[in-house]
C-alpha positions in Angstrom: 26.2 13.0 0.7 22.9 12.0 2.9 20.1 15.0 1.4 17.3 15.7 4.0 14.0 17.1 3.8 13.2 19.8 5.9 10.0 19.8 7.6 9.0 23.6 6.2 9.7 22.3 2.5 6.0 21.6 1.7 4.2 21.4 3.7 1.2 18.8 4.0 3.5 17.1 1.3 5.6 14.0 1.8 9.3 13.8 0.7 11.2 10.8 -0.2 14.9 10.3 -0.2 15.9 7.8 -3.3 19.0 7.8 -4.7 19.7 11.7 -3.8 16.8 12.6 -5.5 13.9 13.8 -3.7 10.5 12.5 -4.7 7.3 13.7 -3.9 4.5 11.7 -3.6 0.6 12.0 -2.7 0.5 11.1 1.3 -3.2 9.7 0.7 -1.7 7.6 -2.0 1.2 6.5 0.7 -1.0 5.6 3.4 -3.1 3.5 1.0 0.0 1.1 -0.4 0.8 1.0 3.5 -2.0 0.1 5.0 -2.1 -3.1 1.6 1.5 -4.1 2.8 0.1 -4.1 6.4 -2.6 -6.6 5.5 0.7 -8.0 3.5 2.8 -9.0 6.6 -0.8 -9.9 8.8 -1.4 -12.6 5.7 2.2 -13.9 6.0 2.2 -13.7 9.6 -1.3 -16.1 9.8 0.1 -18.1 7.2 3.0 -19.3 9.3 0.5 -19.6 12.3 -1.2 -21.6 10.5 2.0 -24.1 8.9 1.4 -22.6 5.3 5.2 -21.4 5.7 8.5 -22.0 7.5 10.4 -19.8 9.5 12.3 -19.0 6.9 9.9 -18.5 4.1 7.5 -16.3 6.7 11.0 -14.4 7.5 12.0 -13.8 3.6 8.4 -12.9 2.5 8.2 -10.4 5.4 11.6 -9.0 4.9 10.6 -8.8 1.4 6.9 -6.5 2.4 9.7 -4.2 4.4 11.6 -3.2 1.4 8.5 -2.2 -0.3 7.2 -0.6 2.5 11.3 1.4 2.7 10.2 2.3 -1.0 7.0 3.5 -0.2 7.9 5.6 2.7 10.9 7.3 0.6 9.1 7.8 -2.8 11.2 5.6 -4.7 8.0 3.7 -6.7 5.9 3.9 -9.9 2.7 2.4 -10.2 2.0 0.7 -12.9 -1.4 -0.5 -14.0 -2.1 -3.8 -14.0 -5.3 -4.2 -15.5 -7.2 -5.6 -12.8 -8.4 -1.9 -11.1 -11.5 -0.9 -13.2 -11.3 2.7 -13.1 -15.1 3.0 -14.2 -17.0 4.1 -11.4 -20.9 3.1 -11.8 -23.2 3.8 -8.9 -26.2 1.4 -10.0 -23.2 -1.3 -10.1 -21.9 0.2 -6.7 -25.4 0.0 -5.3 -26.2 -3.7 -6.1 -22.8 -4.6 -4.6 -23.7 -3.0 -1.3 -27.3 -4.6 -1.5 -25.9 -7.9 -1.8 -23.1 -7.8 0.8 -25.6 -5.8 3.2 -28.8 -8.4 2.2 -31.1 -6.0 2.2 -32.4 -2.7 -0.2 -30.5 0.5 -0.6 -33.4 3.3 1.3 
């Protein structure tokens, strides 16, 4: 048995399908992770542009960025922490980043 979600169940919510068990996730949160696996497939895509893969490897790796994207789009994902975000916001630090990439003084 297929479960569907109707478009009146929450609205301004997504809802994922996985596994017959409907997951809800943040949509912001969605778009982000999509938009990463669309610079994803554009990476793999140059890559094989570029000779850095085969056919084949470009066509697995791709396939592979679909199946995470199928996740993503249903619900079916947990996100683990990796250690590498630094969840510490720090404006002065924010600031001097900006500086530097824009060459010039914040005003």
């Amino acid at each position: 048995m297929r479960l569907q979600a109707h478009s009146e169940d929450l609205p301004g919510q997504v809802r994922g399908i996985a596994e017959g068990v409907i997951m809800e996730k943040d949509p912001a949160e969605q778009e982000m992770l999509a938009r990463g696996i669309g610079n994803e497939l554009t990476e793999i895509f140059v890559g094989y542009v570029r000779g850095e893969y085969d056919f084949a490897e470009a066509s697995f790796a791709a396939y592979d960025v679909l199946e995470d994207l199928h996740a993503i789009a249903t619900g079916d994902y947990e996100l683990e922490d990796d250690g590498d975000i630094d969840d510490e916001y720090d404006v002065d630090e924010a600031t001097e980043v900006q500086e530097d990439l824009a060459q010039e003084p914040a005003r």
